[in-house]
Backbone and ligand atoms as CSV (ligand in chain L), in Angstrom:
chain,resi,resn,atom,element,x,y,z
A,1,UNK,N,N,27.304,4.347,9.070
A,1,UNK,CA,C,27.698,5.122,7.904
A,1,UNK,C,C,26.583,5.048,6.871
A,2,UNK,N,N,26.360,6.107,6.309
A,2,UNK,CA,C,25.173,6.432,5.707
A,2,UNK,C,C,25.654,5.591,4.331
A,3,UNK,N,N,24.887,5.337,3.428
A,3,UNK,CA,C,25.314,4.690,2.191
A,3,UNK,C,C,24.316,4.653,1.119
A,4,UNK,N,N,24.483,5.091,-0.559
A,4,UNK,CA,C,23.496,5.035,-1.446
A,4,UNK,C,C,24.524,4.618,-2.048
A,5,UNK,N,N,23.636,3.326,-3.075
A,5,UNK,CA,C,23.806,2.790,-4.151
A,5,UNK,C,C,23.501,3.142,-5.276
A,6,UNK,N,N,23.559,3.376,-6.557
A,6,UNK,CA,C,23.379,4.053,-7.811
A,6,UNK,C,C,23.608,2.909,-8.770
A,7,UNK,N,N,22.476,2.277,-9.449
A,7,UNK,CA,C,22.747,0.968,-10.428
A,7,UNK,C,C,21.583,1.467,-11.238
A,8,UNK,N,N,22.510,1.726,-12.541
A,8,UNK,CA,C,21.582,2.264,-14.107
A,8,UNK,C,C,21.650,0.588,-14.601
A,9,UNK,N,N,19.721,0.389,-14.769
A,9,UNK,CA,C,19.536,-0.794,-15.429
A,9,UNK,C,C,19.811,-0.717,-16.257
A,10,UNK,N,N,20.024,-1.553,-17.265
A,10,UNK,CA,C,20.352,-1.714,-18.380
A,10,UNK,C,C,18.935,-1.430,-19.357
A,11,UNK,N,N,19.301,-0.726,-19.787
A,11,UNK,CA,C,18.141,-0.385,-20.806
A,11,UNK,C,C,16.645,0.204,-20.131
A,12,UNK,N,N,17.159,0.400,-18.785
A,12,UNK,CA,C,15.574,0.722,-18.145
A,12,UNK,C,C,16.378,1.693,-16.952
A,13,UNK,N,N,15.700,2.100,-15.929
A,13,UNK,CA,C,15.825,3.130,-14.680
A,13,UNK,C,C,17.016,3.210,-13.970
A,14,UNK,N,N,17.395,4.128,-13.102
A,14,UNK,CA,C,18.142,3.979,-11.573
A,14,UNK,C,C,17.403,3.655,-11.066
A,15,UNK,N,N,18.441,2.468,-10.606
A,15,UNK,CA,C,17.995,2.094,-8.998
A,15,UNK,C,C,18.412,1.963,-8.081
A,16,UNK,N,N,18.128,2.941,-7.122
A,16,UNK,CA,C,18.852,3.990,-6.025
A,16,UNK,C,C,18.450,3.034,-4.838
A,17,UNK,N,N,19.205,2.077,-4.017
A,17,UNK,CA,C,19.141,1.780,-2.624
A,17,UNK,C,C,20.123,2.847,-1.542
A,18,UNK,N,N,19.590,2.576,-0.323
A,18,UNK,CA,C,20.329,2.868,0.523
A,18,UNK,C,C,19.295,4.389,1.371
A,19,UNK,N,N,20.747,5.048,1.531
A,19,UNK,CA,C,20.185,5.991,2.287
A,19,UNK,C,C,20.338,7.461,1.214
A,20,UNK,N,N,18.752,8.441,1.138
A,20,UNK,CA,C,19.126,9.272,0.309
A,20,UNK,C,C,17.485,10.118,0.544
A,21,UNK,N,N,18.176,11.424,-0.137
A,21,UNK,CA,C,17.117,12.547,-0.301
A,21,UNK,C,C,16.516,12.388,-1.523
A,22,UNK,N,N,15.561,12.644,-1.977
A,22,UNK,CA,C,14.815,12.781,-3.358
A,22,UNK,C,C,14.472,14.803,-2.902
A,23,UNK,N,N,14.938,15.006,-3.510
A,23,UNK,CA,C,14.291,16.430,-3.895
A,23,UNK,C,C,13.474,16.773,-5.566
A,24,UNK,N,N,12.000,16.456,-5.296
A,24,UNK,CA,C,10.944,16.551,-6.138
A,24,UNK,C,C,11.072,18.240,-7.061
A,25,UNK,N,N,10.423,18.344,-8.031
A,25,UNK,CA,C,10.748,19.378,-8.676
A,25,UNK,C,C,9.602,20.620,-8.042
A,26,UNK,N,N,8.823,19.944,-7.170
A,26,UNK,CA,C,8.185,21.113,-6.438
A,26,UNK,C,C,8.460,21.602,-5.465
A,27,UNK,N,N,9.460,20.803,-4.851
A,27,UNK,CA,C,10.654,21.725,-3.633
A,27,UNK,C,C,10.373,20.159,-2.851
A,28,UNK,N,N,9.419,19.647,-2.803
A,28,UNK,CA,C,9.190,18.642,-1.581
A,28,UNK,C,C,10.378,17.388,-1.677
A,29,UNK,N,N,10.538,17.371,-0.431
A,29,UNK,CA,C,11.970,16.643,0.029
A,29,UNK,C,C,11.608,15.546,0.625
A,30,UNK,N,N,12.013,14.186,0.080
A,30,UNK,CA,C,11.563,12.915,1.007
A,30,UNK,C,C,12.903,12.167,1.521
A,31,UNK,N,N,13.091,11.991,2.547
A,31,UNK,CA,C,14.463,11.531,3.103
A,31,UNK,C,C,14.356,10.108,3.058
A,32,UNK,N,N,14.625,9.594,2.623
A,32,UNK,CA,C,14.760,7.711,2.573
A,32,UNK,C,C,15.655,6.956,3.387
A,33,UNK,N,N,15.126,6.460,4.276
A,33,UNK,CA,C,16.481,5.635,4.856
A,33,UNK,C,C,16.372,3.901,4.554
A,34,UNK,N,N,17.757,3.266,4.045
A,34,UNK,CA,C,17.704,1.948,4.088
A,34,UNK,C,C,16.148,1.405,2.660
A,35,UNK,N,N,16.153,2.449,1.930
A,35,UNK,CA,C,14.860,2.266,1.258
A,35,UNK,C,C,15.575,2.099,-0.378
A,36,UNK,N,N,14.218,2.122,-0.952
A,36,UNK,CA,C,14.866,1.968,-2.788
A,36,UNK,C,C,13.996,2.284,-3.539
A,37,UNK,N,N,14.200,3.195,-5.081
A,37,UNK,CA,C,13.344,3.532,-5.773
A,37,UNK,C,C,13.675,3.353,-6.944
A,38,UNK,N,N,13.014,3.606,-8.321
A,38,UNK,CA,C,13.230,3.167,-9.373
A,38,UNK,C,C,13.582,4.789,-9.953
A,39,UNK,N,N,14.026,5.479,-10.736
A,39,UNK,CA,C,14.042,6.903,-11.065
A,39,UNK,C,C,14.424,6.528,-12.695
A,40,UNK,N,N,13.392,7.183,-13.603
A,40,UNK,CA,C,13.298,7.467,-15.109
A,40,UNK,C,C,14.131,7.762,-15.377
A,41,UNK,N,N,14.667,7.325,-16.379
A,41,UNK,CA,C,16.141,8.143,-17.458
A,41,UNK,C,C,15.625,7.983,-18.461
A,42,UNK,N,N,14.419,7.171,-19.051
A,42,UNK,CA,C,14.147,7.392,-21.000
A,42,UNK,C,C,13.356,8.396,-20.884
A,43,UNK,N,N,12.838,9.187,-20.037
A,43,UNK,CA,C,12.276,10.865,-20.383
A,43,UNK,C,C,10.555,10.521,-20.430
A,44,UNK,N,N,10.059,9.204,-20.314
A,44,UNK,CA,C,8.776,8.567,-20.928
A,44,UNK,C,C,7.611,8.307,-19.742
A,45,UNK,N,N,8.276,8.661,-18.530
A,45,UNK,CA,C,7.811,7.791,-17.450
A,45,UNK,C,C,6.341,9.014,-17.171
A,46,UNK,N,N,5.178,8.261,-17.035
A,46,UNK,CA,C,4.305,9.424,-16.436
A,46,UNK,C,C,4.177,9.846,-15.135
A,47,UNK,N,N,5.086,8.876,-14.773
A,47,UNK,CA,C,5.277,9.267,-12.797
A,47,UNK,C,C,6.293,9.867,-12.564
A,48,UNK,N,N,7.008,10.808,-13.312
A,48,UNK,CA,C,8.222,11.266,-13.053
A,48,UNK,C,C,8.730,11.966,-11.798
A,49,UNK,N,N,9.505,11.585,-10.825
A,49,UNK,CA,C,10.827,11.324,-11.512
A,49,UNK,C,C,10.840,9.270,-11.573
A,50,UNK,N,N,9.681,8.952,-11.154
A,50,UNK,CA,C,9.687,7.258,-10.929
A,50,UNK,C,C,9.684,6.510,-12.283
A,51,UNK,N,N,10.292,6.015,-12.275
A,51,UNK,CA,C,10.275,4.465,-13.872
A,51,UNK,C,C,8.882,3.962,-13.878
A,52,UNK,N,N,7.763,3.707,-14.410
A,52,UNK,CA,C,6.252,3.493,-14.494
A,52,UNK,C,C,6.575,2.216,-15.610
A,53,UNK,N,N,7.892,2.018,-15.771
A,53,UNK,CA,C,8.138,0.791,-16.893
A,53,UNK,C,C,7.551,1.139,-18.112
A,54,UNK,N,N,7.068,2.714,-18.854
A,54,UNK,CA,C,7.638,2.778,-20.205
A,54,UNK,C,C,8.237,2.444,-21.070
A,55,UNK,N,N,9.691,2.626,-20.650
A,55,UNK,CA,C,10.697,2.104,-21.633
A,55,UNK,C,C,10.613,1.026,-22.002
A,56,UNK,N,N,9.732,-0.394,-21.056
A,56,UNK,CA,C,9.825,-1.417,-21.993
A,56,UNK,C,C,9.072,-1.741,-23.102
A,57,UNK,N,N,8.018,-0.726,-23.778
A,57,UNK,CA,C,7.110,-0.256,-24.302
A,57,UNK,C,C,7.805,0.675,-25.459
A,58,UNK,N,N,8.579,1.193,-25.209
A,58,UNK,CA,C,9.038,2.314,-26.163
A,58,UNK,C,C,11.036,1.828,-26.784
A,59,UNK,N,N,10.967,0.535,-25.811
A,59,UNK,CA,C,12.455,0.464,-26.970
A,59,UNK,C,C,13.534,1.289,-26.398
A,60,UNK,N,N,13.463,1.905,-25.406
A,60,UNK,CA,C,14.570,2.805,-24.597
A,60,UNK,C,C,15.675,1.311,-24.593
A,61,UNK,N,N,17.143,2.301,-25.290
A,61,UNK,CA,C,18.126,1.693,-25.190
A,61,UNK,C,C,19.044,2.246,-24.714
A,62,UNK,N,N,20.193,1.648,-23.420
A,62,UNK,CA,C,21.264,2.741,-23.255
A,62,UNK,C,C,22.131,1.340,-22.740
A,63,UNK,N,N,23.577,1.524,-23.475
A,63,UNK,CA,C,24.474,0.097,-22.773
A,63,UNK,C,C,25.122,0.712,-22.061
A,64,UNK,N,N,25.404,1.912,-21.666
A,64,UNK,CA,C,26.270,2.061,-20.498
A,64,UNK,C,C,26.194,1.697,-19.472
A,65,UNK,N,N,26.029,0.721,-19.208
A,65,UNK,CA,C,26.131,0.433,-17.476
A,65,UNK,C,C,27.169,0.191,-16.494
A,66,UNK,N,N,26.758,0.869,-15.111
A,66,UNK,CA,C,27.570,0.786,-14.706
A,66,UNK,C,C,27.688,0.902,-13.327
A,67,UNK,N,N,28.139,1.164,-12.323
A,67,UNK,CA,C,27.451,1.169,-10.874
A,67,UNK,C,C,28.139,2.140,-10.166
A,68,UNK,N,N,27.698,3.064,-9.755
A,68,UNK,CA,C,28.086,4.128,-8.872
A,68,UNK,C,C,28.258,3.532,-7.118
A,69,UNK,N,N,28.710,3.958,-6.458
A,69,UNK,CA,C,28.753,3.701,-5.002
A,69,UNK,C,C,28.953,4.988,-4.179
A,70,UNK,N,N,28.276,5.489,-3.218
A,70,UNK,CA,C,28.786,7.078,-2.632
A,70,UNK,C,C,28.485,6.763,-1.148
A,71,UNK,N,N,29.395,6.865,-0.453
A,71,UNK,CA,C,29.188,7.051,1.124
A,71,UNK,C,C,29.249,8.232,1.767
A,72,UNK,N,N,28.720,8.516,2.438
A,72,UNK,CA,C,28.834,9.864,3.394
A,72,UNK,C,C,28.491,9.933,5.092
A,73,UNK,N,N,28.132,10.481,4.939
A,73,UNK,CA,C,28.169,10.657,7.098
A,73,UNK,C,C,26.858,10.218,7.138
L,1,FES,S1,S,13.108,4.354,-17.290
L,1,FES,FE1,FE,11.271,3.334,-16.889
L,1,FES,S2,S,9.743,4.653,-17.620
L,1,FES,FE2,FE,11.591,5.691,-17.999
């Protein structure tokens, strides 16, 4: 069973384990299996869509945390 994890750091990135697609904003599609990435949410990152650890530089604050879980085929 296929499985991605979804965990918003606290005050910093997603971080996406498991199994999952990244669809890039230039169409290019990377299929990940059993893998993990960091993905920007303070808007700052110069590797976007990747966390480059900005935010710990710029004070990005967000307390919502919280943990997603999604299974599929
Ligand atoms: S969350 Fe790390 S650079 Fe944006």
């Amino acid at each position: 069973m296929a499985e991605t994890i979804i965990i918003p750091n606290e005050h910093g990135p997603y971080h996406v384990k498991g199994d999952f697609r990244l669809v890039l904003s230039d169409g290019t599609e990377l299929d990940v299996e059993g893998g993990e990435t960091w993905l920007c949410r303070c808007g700052l990152s110069s590797m976007k869509p990747f966390c480059d650890s900005t935010h710990k530089k710029s004070g990005f604050r967000c307390d919502n945390v919280e943990m997603v879980e999604r299974s599929g085929a």
